[in-house]
N, C-alpha and C positions, 0 to 999 in steps of 0.2 A: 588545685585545678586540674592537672596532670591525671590523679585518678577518675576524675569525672567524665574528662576526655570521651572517650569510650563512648560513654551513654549518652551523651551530648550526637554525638556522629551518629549513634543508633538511631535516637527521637529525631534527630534533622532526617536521615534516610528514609523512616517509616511516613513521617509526615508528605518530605515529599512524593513517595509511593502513593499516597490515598489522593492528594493531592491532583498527581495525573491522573489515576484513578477517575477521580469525579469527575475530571476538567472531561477527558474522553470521553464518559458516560454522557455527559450534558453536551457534547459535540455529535454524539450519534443518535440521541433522544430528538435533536434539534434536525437532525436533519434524516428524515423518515424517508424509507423506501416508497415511491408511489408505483402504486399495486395495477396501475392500468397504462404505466408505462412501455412500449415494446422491449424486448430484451437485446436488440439487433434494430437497428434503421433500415429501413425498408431501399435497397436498391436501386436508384433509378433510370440510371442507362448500364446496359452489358457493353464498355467498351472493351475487353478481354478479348482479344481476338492470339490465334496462333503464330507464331515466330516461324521463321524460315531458315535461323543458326540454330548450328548443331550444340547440346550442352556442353559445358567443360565437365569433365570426367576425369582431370588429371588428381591425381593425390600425389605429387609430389611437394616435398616438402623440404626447403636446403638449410 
């Protein structure tokens, strides 16, 4: 059993490799880019306005 070892851990590793493999491939198959979606949502109010504090600028570090 001890010599087989080896090839046993091999075939369980490659297996699970194809494994995820397909599971991902069948998880991004399943769910398609739609091609007339925006890339960015569109903004609705500029609440952005300017601050009246000065930035912190220190680089101290203790």
């Amino acid at each position: 059993m001890s010599d087989r070892r080896p090839l046993l851990l091999k075939i369980g590793a490659t297996v699970l490799s194809l494994l995820a493999t397909f599971a991902s491939a069948a998880y991004v198959t399943a769910h398609v880019k739609n091609p007339s979606a925006p890339l960015q949502p569109p903004v609705l109010s500029s609440s952005v306005r300017p601050a009246d504090v000065q930035p912190v600028t220190s680089t101290y570090a203790s």
